[in-house]
C-alpha positions in Angstrom: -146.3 141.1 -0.9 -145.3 142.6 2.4 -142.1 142.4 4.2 -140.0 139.8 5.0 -139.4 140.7 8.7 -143.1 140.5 9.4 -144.5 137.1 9.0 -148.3 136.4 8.8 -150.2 135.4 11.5 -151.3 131.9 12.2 -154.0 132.4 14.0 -157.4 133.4 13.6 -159.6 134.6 16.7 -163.4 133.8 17.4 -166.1 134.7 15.7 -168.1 135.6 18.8 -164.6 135.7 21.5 -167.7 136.6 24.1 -169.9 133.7 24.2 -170.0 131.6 27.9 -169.5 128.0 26.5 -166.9 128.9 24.0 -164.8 131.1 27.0 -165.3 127.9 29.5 -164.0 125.5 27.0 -160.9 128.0 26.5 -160.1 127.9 30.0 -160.4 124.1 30.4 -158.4 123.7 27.6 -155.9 126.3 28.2 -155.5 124.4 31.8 -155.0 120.8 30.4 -152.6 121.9 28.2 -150.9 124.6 30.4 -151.1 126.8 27.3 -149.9 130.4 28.2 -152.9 132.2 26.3 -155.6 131.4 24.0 -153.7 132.7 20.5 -151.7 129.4 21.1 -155.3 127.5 21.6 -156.3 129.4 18.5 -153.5 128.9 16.6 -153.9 124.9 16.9 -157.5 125.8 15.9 -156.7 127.7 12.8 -154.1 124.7 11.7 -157.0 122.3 12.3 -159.7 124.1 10.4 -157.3 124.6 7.5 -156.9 120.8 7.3 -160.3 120.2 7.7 -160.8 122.8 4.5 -158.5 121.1 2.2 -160.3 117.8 3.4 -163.1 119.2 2.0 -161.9 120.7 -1.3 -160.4 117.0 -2.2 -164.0 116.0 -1.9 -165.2 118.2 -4.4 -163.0 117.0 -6.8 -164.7 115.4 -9.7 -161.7 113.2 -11.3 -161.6 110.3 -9.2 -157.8 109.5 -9.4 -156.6 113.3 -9.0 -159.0 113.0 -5.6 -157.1 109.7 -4.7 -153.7 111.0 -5.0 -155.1 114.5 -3.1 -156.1 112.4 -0.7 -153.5 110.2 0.1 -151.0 113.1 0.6 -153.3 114.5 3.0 -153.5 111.7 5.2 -149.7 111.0 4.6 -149.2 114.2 6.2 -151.3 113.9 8.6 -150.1 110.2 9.9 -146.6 111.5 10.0 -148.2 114.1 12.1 -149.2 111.1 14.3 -153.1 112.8 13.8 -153.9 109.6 12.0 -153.3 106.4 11.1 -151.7 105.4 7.4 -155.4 103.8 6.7 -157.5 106.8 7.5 -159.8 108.2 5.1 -160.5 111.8 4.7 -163.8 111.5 6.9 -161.1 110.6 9.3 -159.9 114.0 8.5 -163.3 115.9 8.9 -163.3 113.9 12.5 -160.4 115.3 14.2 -160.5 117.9 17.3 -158.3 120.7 18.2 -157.3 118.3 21.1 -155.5 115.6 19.1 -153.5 119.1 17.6 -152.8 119.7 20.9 -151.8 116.2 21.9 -148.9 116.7 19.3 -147.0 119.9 20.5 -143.6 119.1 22.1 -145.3 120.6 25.3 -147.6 117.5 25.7 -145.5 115.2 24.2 -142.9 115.7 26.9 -145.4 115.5 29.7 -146.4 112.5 27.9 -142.9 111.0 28.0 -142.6 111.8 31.5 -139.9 114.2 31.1 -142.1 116.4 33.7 -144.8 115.9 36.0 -146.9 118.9 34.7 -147.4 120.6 31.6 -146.1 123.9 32.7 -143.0 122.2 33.9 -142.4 120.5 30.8 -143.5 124.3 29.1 -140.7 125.6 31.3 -138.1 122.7 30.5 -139.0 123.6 27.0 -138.1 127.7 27.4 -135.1 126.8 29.3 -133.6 124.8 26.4 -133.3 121.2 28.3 -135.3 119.4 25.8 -133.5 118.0 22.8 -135.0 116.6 19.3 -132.1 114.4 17.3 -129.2 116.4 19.5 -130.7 119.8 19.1 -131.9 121.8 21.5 -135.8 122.9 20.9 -137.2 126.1 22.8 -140.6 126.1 21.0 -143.2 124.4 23.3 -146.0 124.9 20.5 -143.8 122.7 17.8 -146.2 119.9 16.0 -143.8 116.7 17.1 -144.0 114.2 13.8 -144.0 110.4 14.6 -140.8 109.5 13.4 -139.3 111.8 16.0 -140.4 111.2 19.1 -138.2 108.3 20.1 -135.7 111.2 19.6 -136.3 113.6 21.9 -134.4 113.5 25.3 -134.0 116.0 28.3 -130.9 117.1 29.3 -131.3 117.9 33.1 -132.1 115.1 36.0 -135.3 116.1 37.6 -134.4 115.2 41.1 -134.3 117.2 44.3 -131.5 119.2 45.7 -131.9 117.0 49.1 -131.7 113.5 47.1 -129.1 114.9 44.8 -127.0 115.4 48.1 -127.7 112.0 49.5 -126.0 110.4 46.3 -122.8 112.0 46.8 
């Protein structure tokens, strides 16, 4: 069972860590994303490949209306994700990247917004507790933002210079 004070992990590392084209796509991805190390790539991976496996057990089921309502949930989830759209089908599912993963963290989601002008700033308005989802304050730069809640997220501090703030007054 294990104890309560230690949680799983959510990641699962490569099969071959060592291989040139897997460790150059890493670092290109780790870069666009201004992730801080590759268990947070990884991570996104793992959460990928574990709805790309339950895609794939809803296609082995045989009873065609238990599969329909399987499947629908899953791409349910997945839309309010913002992964997919409400008409996607589970190939859909089979079709996503550990990009579009990505895409949804509050860290690019913020830079998206324009919050910040690069995703390590918007990592470091993040940490420093100036980003807020529906009035409360979110410090986790890796959380999955769902659809619905993105008009609500809002920063707290004015991202303007010291020298222009003084002009004002």
């Amino acid at each position: 069972m294990g104890d309560p004070k230690k949680s799983r992990r959510k990641w699962q590392g490569p099969r071959h860590p060592w291989r040139k084209e897997s460790l150059v796509s890493e670092l290109a991805l780790l870069g666009k994303y201004g992730l801080r190390n590759k268990r947070e790539l990884w991570t996104a991976e793992t959460k990928l490949k574990s709805f790309r496996e339950r895609a794939s057990e809803i296609l082995a089921i045989e009873d065609p209306a238990v599969r329909e309502a399987e499947e629908r949930k899953l791409v349910q989830r997945l839309a309010s994700l913002g992964l997919l759209s409400e008409e996607a089908v589970l190939d859909n599912v089979l079709g996503l990247s550990v990009e579009n993963i990505l895409d949804r963290r509050l860290q690019s989601v913020i830079l998206k917004l324009g919050f910040a002008a690069t995703p390590y700033q918007s990592r470091q308005l993040i940490a420093h507790g100036h980003v807020l989802l529906d009035g409360r304050r979110v410090t986790s730069p890796g959380y999955l933002v769902k659809r619905d809640e993105e008009p609500k997220i809002t920063c707290d501090i004015k991202l303007t210079s010291p020298e222009a703030a003084s002009q004002e007054a």
